[in-house]
N, C-alpha and C positions, 0 to 999 in steps of 0.2 A: 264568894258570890258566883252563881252561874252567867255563863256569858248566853247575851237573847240568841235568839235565831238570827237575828240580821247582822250582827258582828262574828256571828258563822259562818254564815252565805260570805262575808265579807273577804273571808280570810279563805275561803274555797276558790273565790275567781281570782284572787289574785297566785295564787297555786297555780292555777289554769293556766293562769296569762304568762308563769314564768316558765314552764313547760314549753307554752307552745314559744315561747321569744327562745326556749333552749333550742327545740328544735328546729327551727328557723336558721339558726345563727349554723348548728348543725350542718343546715344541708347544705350553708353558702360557702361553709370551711371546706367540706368534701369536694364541692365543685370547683374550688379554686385550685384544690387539691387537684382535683384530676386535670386540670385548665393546665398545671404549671408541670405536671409530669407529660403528659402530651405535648407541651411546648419545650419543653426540656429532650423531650427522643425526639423529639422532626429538628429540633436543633442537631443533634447528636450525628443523625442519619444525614443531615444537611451539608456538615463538617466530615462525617466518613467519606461521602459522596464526593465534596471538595478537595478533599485529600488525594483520592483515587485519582483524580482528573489531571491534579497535578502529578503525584505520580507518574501516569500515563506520559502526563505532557513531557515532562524529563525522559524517560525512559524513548520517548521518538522522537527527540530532541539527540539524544544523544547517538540514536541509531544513524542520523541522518549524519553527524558528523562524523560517526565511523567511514560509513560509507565514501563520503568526502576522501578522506585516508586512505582507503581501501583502492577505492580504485586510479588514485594518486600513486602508489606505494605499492602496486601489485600484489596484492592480499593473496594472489592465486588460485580465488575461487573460480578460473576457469578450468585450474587443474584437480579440483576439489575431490578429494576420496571420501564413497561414501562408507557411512557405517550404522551398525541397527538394524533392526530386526527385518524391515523390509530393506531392500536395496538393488538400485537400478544401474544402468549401464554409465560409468564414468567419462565425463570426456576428459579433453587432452589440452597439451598445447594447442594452440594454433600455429600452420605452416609460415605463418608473416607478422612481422615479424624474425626474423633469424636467430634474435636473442630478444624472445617471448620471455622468456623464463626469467631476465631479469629486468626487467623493464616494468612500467606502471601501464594497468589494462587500461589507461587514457589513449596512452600513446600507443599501444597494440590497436585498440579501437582507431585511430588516425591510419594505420597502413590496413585496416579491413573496415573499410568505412561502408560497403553494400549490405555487411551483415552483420549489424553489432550482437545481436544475439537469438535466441533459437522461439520461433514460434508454437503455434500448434495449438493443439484443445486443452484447456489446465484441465489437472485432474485426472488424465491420462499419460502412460507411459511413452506414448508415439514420438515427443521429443526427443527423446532417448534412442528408440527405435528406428524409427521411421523415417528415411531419408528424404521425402517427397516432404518432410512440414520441417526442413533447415535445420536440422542436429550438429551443422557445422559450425554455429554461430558463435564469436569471437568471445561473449560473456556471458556465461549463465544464469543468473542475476537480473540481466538487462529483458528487459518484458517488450518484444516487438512484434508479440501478436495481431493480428488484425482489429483498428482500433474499433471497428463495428461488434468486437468478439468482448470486448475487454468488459472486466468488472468496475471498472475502475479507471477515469480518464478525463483530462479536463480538454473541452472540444468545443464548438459551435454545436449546439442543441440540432440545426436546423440539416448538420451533417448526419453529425452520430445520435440518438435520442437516450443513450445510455450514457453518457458523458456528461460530468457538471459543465455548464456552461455559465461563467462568470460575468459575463456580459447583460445575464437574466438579471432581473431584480431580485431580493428575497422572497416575494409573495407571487414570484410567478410559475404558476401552475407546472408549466413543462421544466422546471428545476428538478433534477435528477436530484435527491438524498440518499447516497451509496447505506446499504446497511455492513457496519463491520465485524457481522456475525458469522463465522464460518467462511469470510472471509477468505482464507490461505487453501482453501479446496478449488477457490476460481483461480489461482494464479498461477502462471505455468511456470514461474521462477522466484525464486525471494530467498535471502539470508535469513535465515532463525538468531536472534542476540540473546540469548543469556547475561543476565546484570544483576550480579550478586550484589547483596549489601557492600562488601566489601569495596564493592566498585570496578570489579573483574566481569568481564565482558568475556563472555566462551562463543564462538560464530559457528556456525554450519550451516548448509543445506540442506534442508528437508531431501528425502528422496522422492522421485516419483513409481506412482501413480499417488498425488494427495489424496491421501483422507478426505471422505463426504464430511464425519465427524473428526473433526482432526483431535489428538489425544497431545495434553498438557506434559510438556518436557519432550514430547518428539518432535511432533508440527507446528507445536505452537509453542511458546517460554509462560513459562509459570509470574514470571516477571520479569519486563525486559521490552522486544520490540520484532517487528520481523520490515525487512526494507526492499527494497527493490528499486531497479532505475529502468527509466526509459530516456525516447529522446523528446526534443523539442525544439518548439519553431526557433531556429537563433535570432530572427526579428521578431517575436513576441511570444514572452515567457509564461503565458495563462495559455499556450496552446500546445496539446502532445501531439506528435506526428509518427508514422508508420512507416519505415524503410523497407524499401521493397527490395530483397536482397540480389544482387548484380554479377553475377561472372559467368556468362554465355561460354567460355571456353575452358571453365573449370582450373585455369591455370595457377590458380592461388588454392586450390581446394575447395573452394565455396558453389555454393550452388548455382546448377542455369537459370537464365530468368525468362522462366514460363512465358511471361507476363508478352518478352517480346515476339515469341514465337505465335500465342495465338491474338496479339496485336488488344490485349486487353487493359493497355496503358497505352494508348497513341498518341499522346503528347512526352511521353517517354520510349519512339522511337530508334530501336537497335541502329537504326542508320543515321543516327544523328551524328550532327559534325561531330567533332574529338573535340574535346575544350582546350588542347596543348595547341596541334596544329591545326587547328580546324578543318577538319579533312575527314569523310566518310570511311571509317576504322570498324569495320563488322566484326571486329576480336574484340577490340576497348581495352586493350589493356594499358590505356592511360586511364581512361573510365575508370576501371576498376581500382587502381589506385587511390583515387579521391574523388570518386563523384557518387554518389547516389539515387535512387530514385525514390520521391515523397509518394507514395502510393492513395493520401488522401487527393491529392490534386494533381496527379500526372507530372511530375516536375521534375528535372533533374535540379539537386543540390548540394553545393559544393563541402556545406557541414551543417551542423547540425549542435546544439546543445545538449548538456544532459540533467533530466530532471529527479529529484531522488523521490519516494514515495515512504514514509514511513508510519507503523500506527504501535502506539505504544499497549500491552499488557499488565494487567494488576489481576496478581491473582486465577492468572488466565484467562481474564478477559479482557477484549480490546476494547477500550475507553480513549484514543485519542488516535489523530489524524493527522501528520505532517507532509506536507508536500512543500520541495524547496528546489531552486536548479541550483545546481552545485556546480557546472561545466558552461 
C-alpha cells in the first residue's frame, strides 16, 4: 500500500527537526570546545607566568644572599679584573685599610667610611675616568650616586620624586613604579650572577660604558640576577641616603670635599668640632676616619647601614625585585 501525503509530510519534519537538534547540539559541542581550549592556554600562560615569577624570585633571593657573603668574605670585587669584548679601566685595592686584600669589604668600608664607593652618570665611562665624579671609591658595587640621579631608590617622595616612597599609600598617584627594563644601562655599578641549573653561580662586573641595550650573557644573565648595594638610614631601613665623600687633605687617597669649599653643605661645615676631641681640626683626620657626611640632609654621620638591591632574570628578562639591608 502507498503511504498518503500526510504520513510523508510527516516523516519530512521530523527529518528537519533532527538536523536542525544535529546542528544545534553541533555548534554547543565546538563552543565548549573552543571555551575549554582557551581556558586551558590562559591556564597554561597563567602557570608559565607563575613559574617565571618564581624563578625570578629565587634567583634575586639568592643574589642577595651572595651579596650578604660577598661583602662579608671579601669577594674582591673591588679588585675586580675586567674581561670581554669591551673593557674599562680596573680599579685596585684601596690605600686603607693596610691589609685590604685580606679582609671583608664591610670592614674596608668601616676604615673609608667618606667614600664607600664611586659615583657619576650610569652608563658612561667617567667613573673609571674621571677623577672629579670619585673613581677612588672603596667598592664598586656600592651605588652612591646622587640620590636625585638614581633609577632606583627608596626616599621620601617629597625629597627625591623619583624614589619609591613607602610611606605613600598604593593608590597614591605620586608612587613612583621603577620599570625594570633595561634597567642595568642606569646603574653606575652592580654584580652580574650567573645561576646555572646546576646551582653554580659565576659573578662579574659588567664593564663600563653600559649598554643602552644591554646584550644577554654580557650585561645582563640569561638566568640568574644582577645586585648592587647602597647605604641607609641606620635608624630607618625604608630610607636610602647619599654619602657625600670626605678627605679635604687627600691623606687616605680619597677625594676633596667640594662640598666644603664652596660651602654647598653648611650644616656639614669643614670647621666643625672633631667628634674625638671636639676641637676645630680643618684636616679631620679624625673625621675622616669615621664620620661622614649625609648629603640628603647636611649631616654629619657616624655610620651608616648597608641595603642590597637585587632583581632576578628568566630567560633574560627581569621579572623580580628584591631590596633587603644586609648590614
Amino acid at each position: 500500500m502507498g503511504m498518503s501525503v500526510r504520513e510523508t509530510q510527516s516523516q519530512y519534519g521530523e527529518s528537519g527537526f533532527v538536523l536542525v537538534t544535529s546542528l544545534i547540539m553541533l555548534s554547543l559541542l565546538t563552543l565548549m570546545s573552543l571555551g575549554m581550549y582557551f581556558a586551558s592556554k590562559s591556564g597554561s600562560q597563567t602557570s608559565a607566568s607563575a613559574q617565571t615569577s618564581t624563578e625570578a624570585y629565587y634567583y634575586a633571593e639568592s643574589a642577595i644572599y651572595y651579596i650578604s657573603w660577598a661583602i662579608a668574605n671579601d669577594a674582591e670585587f673591588d679588585n675586580h679584573t675586567y674581561s670581554g669584548s669591551y673593557v674599562a679601566s680596573p680599579f685596585g685595592e684601596p690605600l686603607v685599610p693596610a691589609n685590604a686584600s685580606s679582609i671583608g669589604d664591610f670592614l674596608e668600608l668601616q676604615n673609608y667610611l667618606w667614600d664607600p664607593g664611586p659615583t657619576g652618570v650610569a652608563g658612561s665611562s667617567a667613573v673609571d675616568t674621571d677623577a672629579t665624579v670619585y673613581t677612588a671609591g672603596q667598592v664598586m658595587y656600592f651605588d652612591n650616586s646622587p640620590m636625585a640621579n638614581r633609577y632606583l631608590c627608596m626616599e621620601d617622595y617629597t625629597l627625591f620624586s623619583n624614589c619609591l616612597d613607602v610611606s605613600l599609600s598604593p593608590g597614591d598617584t605620586n608612587r613612583i613604579q621603577p620599570s625594570m627594563y633595561r634597567i642595568s644601562a642606569k646603574l653606575p655599578r652592580y654584580i652580574k650572577l650567573d645561576m646555572a641549573s646546576t646551582g653554580v653561580i659565576t659573578p662579574s662586573i659588567p664593564p663600563l660604558p653600559h649598554r643602552a641595550v644591554p646584550v644577554v650573557g654580557e650585561d645582563i644573565p640569561l638566568n640568574g640576577a644582577i645586585v648592587w648595594i647602597t647605604a641607609v638610614d641606620a635608624t630607618d631601613a625604608a630610607r636610602d641616603i647619599e654619602i657625600y665623600p670626605l678627605d679635604p687633605s687627600t691623606v687616605y687617597g680619597g677625594t676633596a670635599a667640594t662640598a666644603c669649599i664652596g660651602g654647598t653643605l653648611p650644616n656639614c661645615p669643614c670647621t666643625a668640632p672633631d667628634p674625638i676631641d671636639n676641637t676645630a681640626d680643618t684636616n679631620y683626620t679624625d673625621f675622616m676616619a669615621a664620620w661622614a657626611c649625609e648629603a640628603n640632609t647636611g649631616t654629619w654621620i657616624p655610620t651608616y647601614g648597608i641595603v642590597a638591591y637585587a632583581i632576578g632574570y628568566v630567560n633574560g628578562r627581569p621579572s623580580h625585585l628584591i631590596r633587603s639591608v644586609i648590614r
